[in-house]
N, C-alpha and C positions, 0 to 999 in steps of 0.2 A: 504494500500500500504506500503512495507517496507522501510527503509528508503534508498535513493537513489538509486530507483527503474529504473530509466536511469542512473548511474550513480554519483559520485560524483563533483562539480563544487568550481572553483576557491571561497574561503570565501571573502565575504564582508567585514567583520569584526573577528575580531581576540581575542580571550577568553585564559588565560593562568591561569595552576593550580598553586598552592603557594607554600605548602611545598614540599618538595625535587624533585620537578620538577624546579620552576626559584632558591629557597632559597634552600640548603643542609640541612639536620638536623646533620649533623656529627658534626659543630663546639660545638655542644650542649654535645658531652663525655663530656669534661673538666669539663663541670658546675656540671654533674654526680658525678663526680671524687672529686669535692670542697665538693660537697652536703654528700659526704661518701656513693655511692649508686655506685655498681661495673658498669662499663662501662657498660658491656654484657647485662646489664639491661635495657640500651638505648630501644634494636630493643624489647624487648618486652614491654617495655613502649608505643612506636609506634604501635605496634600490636593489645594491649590491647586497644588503645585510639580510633583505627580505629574499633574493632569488635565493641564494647559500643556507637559509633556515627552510625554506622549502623544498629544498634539494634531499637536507640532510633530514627532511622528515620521511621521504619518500625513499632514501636509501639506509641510513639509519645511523646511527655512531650515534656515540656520549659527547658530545658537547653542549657547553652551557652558552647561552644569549651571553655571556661577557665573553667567551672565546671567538664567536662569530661576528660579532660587533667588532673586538678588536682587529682581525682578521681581514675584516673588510675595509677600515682605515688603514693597516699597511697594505693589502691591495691595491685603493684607490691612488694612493704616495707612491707608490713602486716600491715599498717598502723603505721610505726616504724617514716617515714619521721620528722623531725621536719620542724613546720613550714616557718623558714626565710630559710633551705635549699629547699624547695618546691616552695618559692619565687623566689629564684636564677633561677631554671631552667623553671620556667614562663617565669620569663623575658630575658631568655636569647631568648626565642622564636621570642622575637620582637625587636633583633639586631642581628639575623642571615645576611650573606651576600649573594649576589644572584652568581649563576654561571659564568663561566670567561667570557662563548660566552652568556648571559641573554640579555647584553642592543646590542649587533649586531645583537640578532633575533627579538626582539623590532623592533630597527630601520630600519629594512631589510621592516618587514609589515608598519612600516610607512609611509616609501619612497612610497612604493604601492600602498599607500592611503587606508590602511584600520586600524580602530580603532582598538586600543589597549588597554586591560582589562587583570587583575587579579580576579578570584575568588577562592574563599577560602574558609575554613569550618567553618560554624555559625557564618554567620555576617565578616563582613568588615572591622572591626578599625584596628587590626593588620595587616593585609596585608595592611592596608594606611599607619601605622607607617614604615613598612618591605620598601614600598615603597617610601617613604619621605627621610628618611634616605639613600637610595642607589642611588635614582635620577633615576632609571629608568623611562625611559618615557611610565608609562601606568595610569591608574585608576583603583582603589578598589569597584569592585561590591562585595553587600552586601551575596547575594548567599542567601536567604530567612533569617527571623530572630533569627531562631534557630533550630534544628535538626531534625526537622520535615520535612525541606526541604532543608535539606546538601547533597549532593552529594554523590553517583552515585542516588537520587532522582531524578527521570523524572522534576518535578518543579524548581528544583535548576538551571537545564540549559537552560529551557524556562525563567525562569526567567532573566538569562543573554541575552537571544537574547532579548526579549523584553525591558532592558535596554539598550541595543547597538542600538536598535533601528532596528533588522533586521530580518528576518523568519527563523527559528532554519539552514533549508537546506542552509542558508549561510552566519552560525556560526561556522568559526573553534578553534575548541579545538587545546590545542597543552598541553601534560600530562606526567608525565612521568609512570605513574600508568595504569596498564593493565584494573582494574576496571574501574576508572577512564574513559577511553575510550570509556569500554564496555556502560556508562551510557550515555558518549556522544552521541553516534552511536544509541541506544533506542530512546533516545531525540530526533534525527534527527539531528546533528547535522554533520560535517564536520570533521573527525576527525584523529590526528596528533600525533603521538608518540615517545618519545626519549626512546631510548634504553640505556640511561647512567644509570638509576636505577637499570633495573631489568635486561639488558640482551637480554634475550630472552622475546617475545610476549609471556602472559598464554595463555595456548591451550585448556582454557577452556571458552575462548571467541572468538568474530568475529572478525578477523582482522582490522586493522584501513584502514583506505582511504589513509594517509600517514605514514612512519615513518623515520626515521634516527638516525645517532647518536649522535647528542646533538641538544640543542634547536636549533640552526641557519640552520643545516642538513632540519631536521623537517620542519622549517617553509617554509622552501625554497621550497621543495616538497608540502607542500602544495596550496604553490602559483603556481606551476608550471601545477598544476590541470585544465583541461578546463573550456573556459569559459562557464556560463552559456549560451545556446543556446537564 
């Protein structure tokens, strides 16, 4: 049966992606810019770090999101990086801030009474620190322990609902990532899209159950979903 084969139903529980969906990666130029590595460099640093996490979910190894992240800055450098600038823009990853509307679309699914989570790519500390730091009211799921089960991985989102404690059919995502979606929606899962990223929906996937223009738009539609029968 495909997934919400009657339809899609109000979520139970509520799943949100990390980077440049709640957190921007943009504050992250400057750290670029300190490190000696030309801005423009950024979105293919981000591009390179997404194909290489994708790869390695599809063939499989141990590696953690700081191996592959770093990995792809000495790629993009030709391996020119020196190391304490390669530091800089690690750590800048994990004092990123989150979007203006993040903790009103939080709170919005709180009041609702539905749990609220973050998952992120390989493993959870850094979305706990991301979250500690900004005070937004969610939790840091782990999202499997290394990239064998990162996302758009069918197990990375089951694995979420089965921490949330609920049946993937009412797990909403809320993403700002077209993939992103597309893996929720595989998954079963409920799923919700801001358009502040990319714009337009890729049209090389199934549309989502929700979307709007920034997180709080989003969540809202997706709450506005029938209830389950």
């Amino acid at each position: 049966m495909p997934p919400h084969a009657h339809g899609p139903v109000r979520p139970a529980a509520l799943v949100l992606d990390a980077l440049d969906t709640l957190f921007p990666l943009g504050p992250l130029e400057w750290r670029f810019r300190e490190a000696g590595i030309p801005r423009v460099l950024m979105t293919r640093w981000c591009d390179h770090l997404l194909r290489d996490a994708f790869a390695l979910s599809l063939l499989g190894g141990e590696r953690t999101f700081e191996d592959v992240a770093r990995g792809s800055l000495r790629d993009i450098t030709g391996n020119q990086i020196a190391p304490a600038a390669e530091d800089v823009i690690i750590d800048g990853l994990a004092r990123l801030e989150p979007r203006p509307e993040a903790a009103r679309a939080l709170d919005t699914a709180r009041a609702a009474g539905l749990r609220t989570a973050v998952l992120g790519h390989g493993g959870g500390e850094r979305v706990r620190l991301l979250l500690e730091r900004s005070g937004l009211p969610a939790e840091a799921l782990t999202g499997g322990g290394g990239p064998t089960e990162w996302k758009p991985a069918e197990a990375a989102y089951l694995s979420a609902a089965h921490d949330l404690g609920v049946p993937p059919q009412r797990l909403g995502l809320v993403t700002a990532h077209g993939w992103d979606a597309a893996g929720g929606r595989r998954a079963g899962l409920v799923t919700g899209w801001s358009s502040h990223l990319e714009g337009r929906f890729p049209s090389v996937f199934p549309r989502p159950d929700a979307q709007g223009r920034d997180l709080a738009e989003t969540v809202e539609r997706l709450l506005a979903l029938p209830a389950p029968g």
